[in-house]
C-alpha positions as CSV (number, residue, x, y, z in Angstrom):
1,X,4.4,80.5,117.7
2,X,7.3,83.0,117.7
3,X,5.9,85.2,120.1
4,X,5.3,82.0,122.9
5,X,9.2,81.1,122.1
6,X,10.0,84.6,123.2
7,X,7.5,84.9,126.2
8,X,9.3,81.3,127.1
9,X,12.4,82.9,126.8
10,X,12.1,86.0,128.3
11,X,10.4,84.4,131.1
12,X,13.7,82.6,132.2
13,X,15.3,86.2,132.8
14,X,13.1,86.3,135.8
15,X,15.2,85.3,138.7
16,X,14.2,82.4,140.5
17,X,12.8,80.6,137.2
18,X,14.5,77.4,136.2
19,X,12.2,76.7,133.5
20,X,9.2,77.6,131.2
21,X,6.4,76.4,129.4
22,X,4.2,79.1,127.0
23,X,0.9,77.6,125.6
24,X,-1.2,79.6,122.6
25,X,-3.8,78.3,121.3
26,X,-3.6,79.1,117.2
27,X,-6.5,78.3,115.2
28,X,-7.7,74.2,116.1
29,X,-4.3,73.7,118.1
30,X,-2.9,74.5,121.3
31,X,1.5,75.3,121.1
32,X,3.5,74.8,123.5
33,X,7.0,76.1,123.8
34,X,9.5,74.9,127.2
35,X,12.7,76.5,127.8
36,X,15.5,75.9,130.4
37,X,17.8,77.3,132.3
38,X,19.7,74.4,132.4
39,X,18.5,72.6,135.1
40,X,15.4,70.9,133.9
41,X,15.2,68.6,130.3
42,X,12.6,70.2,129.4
43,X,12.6,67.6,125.8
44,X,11.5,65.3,128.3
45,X,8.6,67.0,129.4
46,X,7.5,68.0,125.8
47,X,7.8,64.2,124.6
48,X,5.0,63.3,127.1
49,X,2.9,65.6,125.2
50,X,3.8,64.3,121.7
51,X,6.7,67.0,121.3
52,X,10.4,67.5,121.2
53,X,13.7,69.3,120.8
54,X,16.5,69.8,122.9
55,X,17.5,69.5,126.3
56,X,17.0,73.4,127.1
57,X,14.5,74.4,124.5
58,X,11.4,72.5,123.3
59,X,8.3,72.4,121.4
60,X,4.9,70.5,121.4
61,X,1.9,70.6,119.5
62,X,-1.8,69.2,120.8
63,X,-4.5,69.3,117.9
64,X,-8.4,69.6,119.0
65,X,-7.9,69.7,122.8
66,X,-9.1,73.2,124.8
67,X,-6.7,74.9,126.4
68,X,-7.7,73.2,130.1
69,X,-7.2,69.5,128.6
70,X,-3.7,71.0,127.4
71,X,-2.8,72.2,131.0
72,X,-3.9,69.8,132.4
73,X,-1.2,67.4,130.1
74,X,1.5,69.7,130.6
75,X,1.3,69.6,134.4
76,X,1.3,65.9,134.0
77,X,4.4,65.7,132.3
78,X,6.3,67.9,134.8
79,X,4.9,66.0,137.5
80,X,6.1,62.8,136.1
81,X,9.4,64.0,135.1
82,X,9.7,65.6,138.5
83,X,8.9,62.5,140.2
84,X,11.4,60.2,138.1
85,X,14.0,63.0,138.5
86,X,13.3,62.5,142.4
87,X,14.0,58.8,142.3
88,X,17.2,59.1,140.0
């Protein structure tokens, strides 16, 4: 898990990236780990996946899903905080 929150982190140094989400699959759970640069809540995206935290850094854990199912949910909660950050 530590190691995600530093790729997550790191990642952000890259210029260009406003935010980042890690996922690692450890033992019969995927983890996911968002970060921001400020620009996007990434606690909102995380709480669509049963997660939480902060505005800029974020955490979310899905039990007994495969990795694509886990994607796949991820995507769907950027796309629907994208979407309602459109309309705002």
């Amino acid at each position: 898990r530590v190691i995600a929150a530093k790729v997550a982190d790191k990642l952000l140094t890259i210029k260009g990236v406003e935010a980042s989400v890690v996922l690692v699959r450890i033992d019969d759970a995927i983890n996911i780990s968002a970060r921001s640069g400020g620009a996007i809540n990434v606690q909102l995206v995380l709480e669509k996946c049963g997660g939480g935290g902060h505005f800029d850094m974020a955490g979310a854990q899905l039990k007994n899903t495969s990795m694509r199912e886990a994607v796949h949910a991820v995507k769907s909660a950027i796309n629907a905080y994208l979407d309602n950050t459109d309309n705002a």
